[in-house]
Every structure is written in C-alpha cells, then in structure tokens.
KOLTORLUM-526901 format. One line per field, with one value per residue (C-alpha): residue in three letters; x, y, z. Coordinates in pm, 1 decimal. Example, Ala and Ser with C-alpha at 12.3 -4.5 7.8 and 13.67 -1.06 7.14 Angstrom:
! residues 2
resn [ala,ser];
x [1230.0,1367.0];
y [-450.0,-106.0];
z [780.0,714.0];
END
This chain:
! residues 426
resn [unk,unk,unk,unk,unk,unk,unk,unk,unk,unk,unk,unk,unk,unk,unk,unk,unk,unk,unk,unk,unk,unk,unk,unk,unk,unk,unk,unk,unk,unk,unk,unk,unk,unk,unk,unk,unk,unk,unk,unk,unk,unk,unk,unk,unk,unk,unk,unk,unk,unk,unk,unk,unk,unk,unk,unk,unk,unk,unk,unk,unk,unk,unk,unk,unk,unk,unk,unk,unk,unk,unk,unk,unk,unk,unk,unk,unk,unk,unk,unk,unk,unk,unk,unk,unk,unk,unk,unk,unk,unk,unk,unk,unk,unk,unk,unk,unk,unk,unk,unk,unk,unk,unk,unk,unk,unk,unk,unk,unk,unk,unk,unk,unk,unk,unk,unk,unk,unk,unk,unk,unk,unk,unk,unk,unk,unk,unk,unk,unk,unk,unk,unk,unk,unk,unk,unk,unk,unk,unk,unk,unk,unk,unk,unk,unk,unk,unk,unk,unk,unk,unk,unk,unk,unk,unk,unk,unk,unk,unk,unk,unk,unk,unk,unk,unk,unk,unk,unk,unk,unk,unk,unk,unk,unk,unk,unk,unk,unk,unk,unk,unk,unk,unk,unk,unk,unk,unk,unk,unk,unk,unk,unk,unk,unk,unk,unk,unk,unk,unk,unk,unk,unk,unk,unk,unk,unk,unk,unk,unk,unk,unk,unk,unk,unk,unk,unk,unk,unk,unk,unk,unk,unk,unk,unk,unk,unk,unk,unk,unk,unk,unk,unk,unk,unk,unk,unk,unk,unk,unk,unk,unk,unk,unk,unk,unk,unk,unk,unk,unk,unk,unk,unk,unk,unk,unk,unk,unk,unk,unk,unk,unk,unk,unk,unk,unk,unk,unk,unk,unk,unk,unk,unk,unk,unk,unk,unk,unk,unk,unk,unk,unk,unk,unk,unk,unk,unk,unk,unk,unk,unk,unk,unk,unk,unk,unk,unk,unk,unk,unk,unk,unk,unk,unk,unk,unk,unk,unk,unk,unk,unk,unk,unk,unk,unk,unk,unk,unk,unk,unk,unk,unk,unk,unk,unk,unk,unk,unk,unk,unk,unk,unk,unk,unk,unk,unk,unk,unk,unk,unk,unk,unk,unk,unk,unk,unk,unk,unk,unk,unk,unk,unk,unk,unk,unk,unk,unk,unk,unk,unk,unk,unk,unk,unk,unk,unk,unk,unk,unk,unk,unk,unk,unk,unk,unk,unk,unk,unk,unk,unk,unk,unk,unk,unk,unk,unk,unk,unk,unk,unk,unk,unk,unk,unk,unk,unk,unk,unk,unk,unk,unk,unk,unk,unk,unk,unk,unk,unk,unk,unk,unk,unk,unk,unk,unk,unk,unk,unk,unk,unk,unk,unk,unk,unk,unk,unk,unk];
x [5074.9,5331.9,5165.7,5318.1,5093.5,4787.7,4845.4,4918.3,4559.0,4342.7,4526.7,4383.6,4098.9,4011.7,4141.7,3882.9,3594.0,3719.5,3715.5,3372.1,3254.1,3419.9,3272.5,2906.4,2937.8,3023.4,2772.1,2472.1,2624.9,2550.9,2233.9,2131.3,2270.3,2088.6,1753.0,1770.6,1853.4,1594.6,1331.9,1451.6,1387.3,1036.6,908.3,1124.0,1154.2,1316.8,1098.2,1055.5,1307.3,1084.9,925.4,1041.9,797.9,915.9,925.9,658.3,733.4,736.5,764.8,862.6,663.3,754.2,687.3,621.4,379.7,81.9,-232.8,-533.0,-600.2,-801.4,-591.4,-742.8,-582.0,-629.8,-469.7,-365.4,-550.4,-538.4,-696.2,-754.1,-791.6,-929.6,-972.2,-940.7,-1190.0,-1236.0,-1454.1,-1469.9,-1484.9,-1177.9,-841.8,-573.9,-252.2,79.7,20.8,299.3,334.2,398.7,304.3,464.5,506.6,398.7,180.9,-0.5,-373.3,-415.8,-99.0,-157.8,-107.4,-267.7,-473.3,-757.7,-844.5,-1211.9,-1420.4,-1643.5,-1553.7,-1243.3,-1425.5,-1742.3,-1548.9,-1500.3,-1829.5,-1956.9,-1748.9,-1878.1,-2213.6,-2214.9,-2055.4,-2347.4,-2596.8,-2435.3,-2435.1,-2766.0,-2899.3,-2705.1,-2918.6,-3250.9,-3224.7,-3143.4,-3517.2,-3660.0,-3586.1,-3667.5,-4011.9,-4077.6,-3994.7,-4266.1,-4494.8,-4493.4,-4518.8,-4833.9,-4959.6,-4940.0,-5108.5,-5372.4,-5445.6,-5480.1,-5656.6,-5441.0,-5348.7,-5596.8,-5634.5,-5497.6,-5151.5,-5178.6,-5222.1,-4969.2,-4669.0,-4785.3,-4742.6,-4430.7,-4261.6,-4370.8,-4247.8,-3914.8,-3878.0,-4029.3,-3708.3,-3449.3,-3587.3,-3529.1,-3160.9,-3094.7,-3251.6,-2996.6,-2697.4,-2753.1,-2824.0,-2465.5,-2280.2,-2383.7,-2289.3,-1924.2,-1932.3,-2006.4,-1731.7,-1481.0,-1543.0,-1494.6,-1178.6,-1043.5,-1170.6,-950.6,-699.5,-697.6,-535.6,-496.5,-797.8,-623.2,-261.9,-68.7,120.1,-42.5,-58.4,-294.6,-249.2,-476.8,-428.4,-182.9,-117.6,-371.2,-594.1,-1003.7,-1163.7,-1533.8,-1625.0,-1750.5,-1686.3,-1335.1,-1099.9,-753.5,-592.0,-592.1,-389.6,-358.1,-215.3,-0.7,88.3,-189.4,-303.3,-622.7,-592.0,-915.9,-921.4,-1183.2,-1269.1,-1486.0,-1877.8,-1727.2,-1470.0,-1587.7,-1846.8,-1575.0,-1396.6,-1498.2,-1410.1,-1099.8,-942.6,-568.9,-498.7,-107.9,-14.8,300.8,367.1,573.7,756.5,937.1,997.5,988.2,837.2,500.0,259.4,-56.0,-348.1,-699.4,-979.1,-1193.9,-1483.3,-1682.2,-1905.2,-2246.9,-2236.5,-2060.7,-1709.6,-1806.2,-1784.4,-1823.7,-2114.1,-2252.3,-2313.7,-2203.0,-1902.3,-1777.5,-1935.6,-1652.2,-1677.6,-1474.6,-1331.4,-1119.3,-822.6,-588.3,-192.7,56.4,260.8,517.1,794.4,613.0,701.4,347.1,157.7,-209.6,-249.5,-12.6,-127.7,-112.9,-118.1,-354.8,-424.3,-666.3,-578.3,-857.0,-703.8,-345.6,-71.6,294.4,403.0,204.7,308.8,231.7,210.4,202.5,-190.6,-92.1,-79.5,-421.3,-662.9,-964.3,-1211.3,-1238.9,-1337.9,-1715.0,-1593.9,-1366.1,-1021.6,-772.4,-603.9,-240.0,75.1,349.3,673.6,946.1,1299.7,1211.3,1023.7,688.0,397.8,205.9,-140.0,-223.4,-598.0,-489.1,-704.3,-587.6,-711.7,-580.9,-582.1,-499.7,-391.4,-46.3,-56.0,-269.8,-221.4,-186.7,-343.9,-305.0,-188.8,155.0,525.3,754.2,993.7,745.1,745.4,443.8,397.0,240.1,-31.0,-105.3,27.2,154.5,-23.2,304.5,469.2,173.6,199.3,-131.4,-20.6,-18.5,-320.1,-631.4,-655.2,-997.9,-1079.1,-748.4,-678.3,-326.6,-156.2,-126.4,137.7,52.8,272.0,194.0,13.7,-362.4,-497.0,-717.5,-1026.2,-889.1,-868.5,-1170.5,-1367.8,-1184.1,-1273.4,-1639.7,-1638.0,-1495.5];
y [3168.3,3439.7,3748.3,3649.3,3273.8,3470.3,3630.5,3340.9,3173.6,3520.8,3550.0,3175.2,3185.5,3568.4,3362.8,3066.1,3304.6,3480.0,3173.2,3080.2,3425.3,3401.3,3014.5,3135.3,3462.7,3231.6,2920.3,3234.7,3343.7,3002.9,2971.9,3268.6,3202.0,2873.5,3054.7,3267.7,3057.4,2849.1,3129.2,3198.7,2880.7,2907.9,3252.3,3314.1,3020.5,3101.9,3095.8,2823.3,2799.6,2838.0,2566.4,2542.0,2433.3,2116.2,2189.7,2006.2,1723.9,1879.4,1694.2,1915.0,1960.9,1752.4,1682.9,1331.0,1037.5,938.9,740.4,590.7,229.1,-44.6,-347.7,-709.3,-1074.8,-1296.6,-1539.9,-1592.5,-1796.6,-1889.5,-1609.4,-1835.9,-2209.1,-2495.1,-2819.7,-3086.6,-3377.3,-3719.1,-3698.1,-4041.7,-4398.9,-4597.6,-4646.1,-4393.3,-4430.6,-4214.8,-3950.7,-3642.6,-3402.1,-3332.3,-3036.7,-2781.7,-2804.8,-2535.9,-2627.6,-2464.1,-2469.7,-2801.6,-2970.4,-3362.7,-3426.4,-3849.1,-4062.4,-4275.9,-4613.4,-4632.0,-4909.4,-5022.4,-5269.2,-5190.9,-5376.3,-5139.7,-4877.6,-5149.9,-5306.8,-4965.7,-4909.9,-5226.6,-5217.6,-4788.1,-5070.4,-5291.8,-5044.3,-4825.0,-5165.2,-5216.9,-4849.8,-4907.8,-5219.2,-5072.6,-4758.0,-4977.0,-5143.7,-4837.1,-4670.7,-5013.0,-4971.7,-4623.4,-4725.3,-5008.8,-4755.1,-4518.8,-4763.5,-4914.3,-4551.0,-4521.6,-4857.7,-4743.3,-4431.7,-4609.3,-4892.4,-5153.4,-5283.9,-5401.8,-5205.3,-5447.0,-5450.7,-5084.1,-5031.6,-5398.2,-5145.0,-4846.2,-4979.1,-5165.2,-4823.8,-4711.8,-5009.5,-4932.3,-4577.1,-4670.8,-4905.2,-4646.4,-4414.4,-4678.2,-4786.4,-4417.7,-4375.9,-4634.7,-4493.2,-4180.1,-4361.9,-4533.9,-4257.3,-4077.4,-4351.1,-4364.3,-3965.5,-4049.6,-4338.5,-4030.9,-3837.5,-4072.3,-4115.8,-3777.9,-3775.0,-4007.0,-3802.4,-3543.9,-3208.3,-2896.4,-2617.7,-2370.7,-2200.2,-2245.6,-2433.1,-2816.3,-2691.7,-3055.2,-3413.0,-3685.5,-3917.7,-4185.5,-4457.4,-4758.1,-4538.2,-4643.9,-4272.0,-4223.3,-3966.0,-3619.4,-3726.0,-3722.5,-3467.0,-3582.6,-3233.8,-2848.8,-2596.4,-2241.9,-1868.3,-1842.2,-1472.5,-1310.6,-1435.1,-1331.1,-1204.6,-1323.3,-1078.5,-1115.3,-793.4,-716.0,-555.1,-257.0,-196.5,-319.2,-37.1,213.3,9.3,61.2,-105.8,41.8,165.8,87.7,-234.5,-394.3,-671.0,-869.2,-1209.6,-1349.5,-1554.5,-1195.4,-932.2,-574.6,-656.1,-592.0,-602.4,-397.7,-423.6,-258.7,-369.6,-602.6,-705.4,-735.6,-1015.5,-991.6,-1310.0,-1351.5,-1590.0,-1934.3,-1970.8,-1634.9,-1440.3,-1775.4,-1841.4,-1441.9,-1434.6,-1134.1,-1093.0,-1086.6,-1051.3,-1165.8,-911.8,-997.1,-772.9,-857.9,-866.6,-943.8,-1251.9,-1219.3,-1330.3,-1628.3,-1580.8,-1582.9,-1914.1,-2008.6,-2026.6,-1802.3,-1553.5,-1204.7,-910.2,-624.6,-274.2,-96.9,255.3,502.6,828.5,923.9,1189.9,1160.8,1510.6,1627.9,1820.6,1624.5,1627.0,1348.9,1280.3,1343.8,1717.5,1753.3,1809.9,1546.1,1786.8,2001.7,2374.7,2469.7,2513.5,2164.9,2294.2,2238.7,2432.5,2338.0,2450.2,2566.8,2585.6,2898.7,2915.9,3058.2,2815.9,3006.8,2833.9,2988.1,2855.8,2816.8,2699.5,2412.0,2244.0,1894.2,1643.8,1297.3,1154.7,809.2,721.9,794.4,1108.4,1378.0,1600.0,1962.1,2159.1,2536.7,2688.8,2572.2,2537.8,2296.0,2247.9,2433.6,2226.3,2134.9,2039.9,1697.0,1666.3,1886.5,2264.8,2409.8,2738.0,2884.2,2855.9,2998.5,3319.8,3451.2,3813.3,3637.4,3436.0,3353.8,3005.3,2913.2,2604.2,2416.6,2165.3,2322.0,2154.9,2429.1,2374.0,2405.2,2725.5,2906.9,3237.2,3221.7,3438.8,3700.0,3543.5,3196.9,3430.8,3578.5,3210.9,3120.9,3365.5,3339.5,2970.5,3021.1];
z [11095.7,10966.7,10770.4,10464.8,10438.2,10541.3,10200.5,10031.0,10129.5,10089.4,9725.1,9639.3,9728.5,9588.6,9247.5,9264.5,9348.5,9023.3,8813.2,8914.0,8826.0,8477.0,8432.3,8552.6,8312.2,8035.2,8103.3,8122.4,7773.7,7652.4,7762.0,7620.0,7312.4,7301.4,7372.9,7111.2,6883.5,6962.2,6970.0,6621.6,6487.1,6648.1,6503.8,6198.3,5934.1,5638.3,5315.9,5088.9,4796.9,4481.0,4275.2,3932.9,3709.5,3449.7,3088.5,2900.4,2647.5,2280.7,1953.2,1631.4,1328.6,1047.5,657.8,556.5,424.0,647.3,524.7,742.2,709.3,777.0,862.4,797.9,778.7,471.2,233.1,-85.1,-355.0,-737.5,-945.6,-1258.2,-1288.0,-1506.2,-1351.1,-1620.9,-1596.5,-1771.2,-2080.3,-2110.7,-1913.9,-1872.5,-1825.4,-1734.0,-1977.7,-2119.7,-1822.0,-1997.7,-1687.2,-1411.1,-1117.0,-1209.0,-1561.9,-1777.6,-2029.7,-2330.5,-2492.2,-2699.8,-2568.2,-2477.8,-2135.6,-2106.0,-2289.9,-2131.4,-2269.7,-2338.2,-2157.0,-2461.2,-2690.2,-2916.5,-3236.6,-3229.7,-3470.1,-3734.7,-3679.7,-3773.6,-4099.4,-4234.8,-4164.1,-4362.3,-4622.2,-4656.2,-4652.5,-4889.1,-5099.0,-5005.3,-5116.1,-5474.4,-5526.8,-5409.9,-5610.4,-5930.3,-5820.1,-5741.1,-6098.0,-6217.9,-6045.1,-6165.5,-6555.8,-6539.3,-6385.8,-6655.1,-6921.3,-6729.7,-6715.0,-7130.1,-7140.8,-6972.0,-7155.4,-7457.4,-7257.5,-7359.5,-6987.9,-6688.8,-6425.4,-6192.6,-6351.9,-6325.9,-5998.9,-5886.2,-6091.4,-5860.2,-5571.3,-5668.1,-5725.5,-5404.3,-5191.7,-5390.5,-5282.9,-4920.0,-4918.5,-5050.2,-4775.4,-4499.1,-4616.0,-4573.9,-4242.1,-4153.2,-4330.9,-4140.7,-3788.4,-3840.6,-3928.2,-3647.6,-3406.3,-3655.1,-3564.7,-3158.4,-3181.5,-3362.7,-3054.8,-2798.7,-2934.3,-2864.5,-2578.8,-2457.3,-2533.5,-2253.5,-2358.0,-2190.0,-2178.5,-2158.6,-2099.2,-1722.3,-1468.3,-1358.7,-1020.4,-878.6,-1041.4,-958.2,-1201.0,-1247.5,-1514.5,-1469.5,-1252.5,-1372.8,-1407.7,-1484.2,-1760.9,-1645.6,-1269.7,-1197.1,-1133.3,-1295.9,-1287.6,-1270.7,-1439.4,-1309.7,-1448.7,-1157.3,-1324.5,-1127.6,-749.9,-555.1,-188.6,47.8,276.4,653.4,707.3,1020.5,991.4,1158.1,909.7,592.4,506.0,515.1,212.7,-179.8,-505.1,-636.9,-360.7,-274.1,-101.5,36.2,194.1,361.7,404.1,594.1,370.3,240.9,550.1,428.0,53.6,34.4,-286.6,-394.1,-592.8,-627.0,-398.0,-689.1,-470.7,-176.1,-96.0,26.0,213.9,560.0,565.3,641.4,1044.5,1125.3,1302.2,1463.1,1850.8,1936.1,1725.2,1537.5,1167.7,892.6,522.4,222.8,70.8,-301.4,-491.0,-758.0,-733.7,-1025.0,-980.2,-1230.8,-1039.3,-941.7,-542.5,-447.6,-420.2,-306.0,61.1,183.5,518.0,447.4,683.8,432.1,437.2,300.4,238.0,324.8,308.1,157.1,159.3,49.7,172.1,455.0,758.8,1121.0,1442.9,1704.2,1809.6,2151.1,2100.2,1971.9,2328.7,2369.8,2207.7,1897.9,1882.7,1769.1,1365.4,1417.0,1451.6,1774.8,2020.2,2004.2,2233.8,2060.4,2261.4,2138.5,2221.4,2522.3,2670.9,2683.5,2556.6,2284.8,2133.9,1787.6,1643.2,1411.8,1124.3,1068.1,778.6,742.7,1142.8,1314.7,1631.4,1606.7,1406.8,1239.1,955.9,990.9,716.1,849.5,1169.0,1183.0,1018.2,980.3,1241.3,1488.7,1833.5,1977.6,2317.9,2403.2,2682.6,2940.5,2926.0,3227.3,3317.7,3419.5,3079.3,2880.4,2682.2,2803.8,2633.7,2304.4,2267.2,2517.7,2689.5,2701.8,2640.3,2686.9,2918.1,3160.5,3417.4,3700.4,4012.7,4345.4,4407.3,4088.2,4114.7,4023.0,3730.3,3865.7,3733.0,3877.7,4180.8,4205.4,4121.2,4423.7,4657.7,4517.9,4589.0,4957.0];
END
C-alpha cells in the first residue's frame, strides 16, 4: 500500500467518527429537549381561562290592562218565557204560527174545539127565556096575592071577613113571593152557567200571553189536548239571555252580585259578551258533589241579545272579573322571589345598561300567575330580571342582598362573610 491510500482510508474513517459525533450530539439534544418539555407539562400548567358568567333573562317593565279572574264553564238559557197551555178540553184547530214567528200580547195563535155538546149554549138561552117568562107571570100572581091580602086585612078590622079567609089570602101572598124568589134563584143559576159557557168559548181561542218569539210548538191541527195539562207552546223575549254558569266551592265564595262577568262561545271566535253577576244559588248543580265528586254551584248573569246571535243552550267559556286595571304598570310573575318581605313588598332585580344587577323593594297589587302589578318601586321600561340572580352581576355597592335568592358560579369569588361562614363551617 502506497502512502498516498494510507491517507485516503485514515481521512474516511476520521470523517465517519465525525458524523457519529455530530448524530449522537444531536439525538442527546433531542432528548433533552423532550425531557424538558415533558417536565414542563408536569409542574407548570397554564391557568384556567376565566369563566364568564351568563347574563340573566330580563323582561322590561310595561303599561297595560291586567285583571284577576275566576274562569268557569256554563251555558246559555232563555231569560224570559211563557209556556202557553190548553184552557180548555178538545180539539186542536186553525194553528196561525209557526217557531220562530214573532208574535204580540193578545194576538190569536189556534183555536181548540170544545168537547161538550155544541147545543148546551142554546139550551141555556132558552131556558133564561122561560124563566124570565115564568118570573113575569108569577110576579103578576104575587101582586095579585098581596092586593087580596090587604083587602082581607080591612075586612077584618071592621070584622066583616072570617078569620079563615084572612089568614088562606096570607099565605097565598107568601107562596107567591116564595115562587118569585125561586124563578130568580134559577135565572141567576143559568146565567151563570150562560157566563161559564161565554168563557169556555174564549178559551178555545188560544192567544198569546205575552210579547216574543214561539220558540217550542207542540200542537198540531186535530191534535186532542186536555185543559190545564198540556203544553201546546212557549214564547220567549229572546232580547235578553241568561248565562248558567258551574262554578266550583273553591271559587265561588270569592264571587259577589254585581260584579263583572264575560263570556265566549264558540260559535263567534274573538267576540265576547258581558253582563253583571245576577245571582248565586244556594243549592249545588244537579250531579255534582255525589260519590267524591267536586261540589259546583249555579251561578246566573244577564246579557243583552239584541242582535239575536245568542240562543238557549249554547257553551260558554266565563270570567268573572275579581280585580281590574286598564293602565297598570307589570311585570312578569317570574321576577317576583317565592316569598314576600316582613311589610309584604318584593325584592326585585333590576338589570342597567351595564349589565349589573341592582335590587329594588317592589309593592305590587293586582297579581295572577302570569303577571303582577307594580304599584311603587319601579318605571316603565325598567328591565327586570327573571329567576335566579347571579351573585356576580349584583350591585352589592348599591343596595344589600339579604334575603334574595342568587345563583352563584363555581369560580366566582366568595363575599367575605360567605368567606368567613365557610371557613367557620370547615
């Protein structure tokens, strides 16, 4: 081997022992570069990124109508009605309406045929005849008699008679009147059974009571009716209705007469009508309260009817109005807390612009379960937050919280008396 190769192979392999060195160098870098990262990641974790805490849901403050209620189901009836009866035996003839017509007092709306003879009406007129005949001829006898008594009487005075012809003409006058008395008796008897037969003859003709609509018709031509038994027909003011409402024992003590009462039907969506409660009845509805059901009562107001839309029998949704205002400021019931304060008023969140929460003692009136009426301790427009209050959000600077029920996040700093309760408790 010449000098110059023995170069040559110390020059190669002086450069692999080099690149080993530089691989090595830079495979120890790694490593340690590894390690310290992961020693990093062991004993120095970044911190958590902050939790932000959610706004609260707010409602504003607004002006409007709101009224408490008690709501009940019922029906319509007829306010007025007459229901028109036969006032006589017989037969049903010349029936003149028909339901719906409109009818006033007096008019005649049938005639009945009466069952009894049709000849007792004449028999009657002549026999007043005969005894008025009769009477005539029997007061002629009876002044007759009374002449021949006085004439016995002179006789006697100047004893010129017997006393039996005396006393025959004194008892002939008597008989006389006795007879005129009698023929009278039966005058009288027969024209009251002439004023009986006058009567039964309008009563077979039926007329209307009173003013209205025939809203019922029972009777047809050739029907056989019985007097002061049948029904034939009934005529009702269908100007005015009556509402039945079935009001529940836990709701009908809170109602009055004369309070304000509305109702819908469902025959007109969105009209409704209104009246004045009338009356309450004493008596549980018919069905109700028996074998552990619920206890309702009837309860009765007055609507007009002058369009004549409303008719008997028709369901009606009904409130009655307990408490009223037209123009009232309100707030959703949600943002009123469970409980009041000592003196009855409410600790309310009010949300500014800012988002901080501040609280405001609130005195409401009117309240039902949607809403309540604010009578002092806020403005319109004013937003008010709903549910819980986040402690985080809370103006403490501006007003105290005791009492309210807050929402407080797991990462939000305690209060130092939260704090110190804490540690106590520990």
């Amino acid at each position: 081997m010449t000098q110059m190769q023995h170069t040559a192979a110390e020059r190669a392999v002086a450069r692999r022992y080099r690149y080993l060195a530089i691989g090595t160098g830079l495979l120890l870098i790694l490593t340690l570069a590894l390690a310290a990262l992961l020693l990093r990641s062991q004993f120095f974790k970044p911190p958590p990124p902050p939790v932000k805490t959610p706004a609260p849901e707010t409602s504003a403050v607004l002006r409007g109508a709101i009224e408490k209620t008690v709501l009940a189901r019922g029906k319509l009836d007829l306010q007025k009605y007459v229901d028109v009866s036969a006032g006589v035996s017989g037969q049903v003839s010349d029936v003149e309406i028909a339901i719906g017509d409109s009818v006033k007092a007096g008019r005649q709306l049938m005639t009945i045929t009466p069952a009894e003879q049709p000849g007792r009406a004449e028999n009657n007129r002549a026999q007043l005849a005969r005894l008025k005949a009769d009477l005539a001829g029997q007061q002629a006898q009876s002044e007759f008699a009374n002449l021949q008594f006085q004439r016995q009487t002179q006789l006697k005075e100047a004893n010129a008679t017997r006393e039996d012809s005396y006393e025959s003409s004194r008892m002939a006058m008597f008989s006389a009147s006795a007879k005129v008395d009698a023929i009278n008796a039966q005058i009288q008897q027969t024209e009251a059974q002439m004023r009986e037969d006058e009567a039964m003859r309008s009563r077979t003709r039926v007329t209307a009571p009173v003013s209205g609509t025939v809203v019922a018709l029972s009777a047809r031509e050739g029907q056989i009716v019985n007097a002061n038994r049948d029904v034939l027909l009934r005529i009702a003011d269908l100007s005015r209705m009556t509402v039945q409402a079935l009001v529940s024992e836990e709701d009908v003590t809170r109602l009055d007469p004369g309070m304000v009462a509305y109702f819908t039907t469902p025959g007109f969506p969105g009209k409704r009508w209104s009246g004045k409660l009338r009356q309450i009845m004493p008596l549980p509805a018919d069905g109700s309260g028996q074998q552990g059901k619920r206890t309702y009562y009837t309860v009765l107001f007055d609507v007009a009817n002058s369009g004549r839309e409303l008719m008997s029998g028709m369901s009606a949704d009904i409130w009655f109005v307990l408490e009223h205002s037209s123009d009232a400021l309100q707030i959703p019931a949600a943002a009123l807390p469970v409980n009041a304060q000592a003196d009855g008023t409410y600790r309310v969140g009010v949300m500014a612009a800012d988002g901080k929460i501040t609280m405001r003692q609130v005195k409401v009136g009117i309240r039902t379960t949607d809403a309540a009426q604010v009578l002092s301790g806020l403005n319109e427009g004013d937003r008010v937050v709903l549910g819980a209050i986040p402690s985080a959000l809370l103006n403490t600077a501006a007003a105290p919280v005791s009492g309210l029920q807050t929402a407080t996040p797991k990462t939000a700093v305690l209060a130092p008396e939260q704090a110190q309760q804490k540690r106590a408790a520990k």
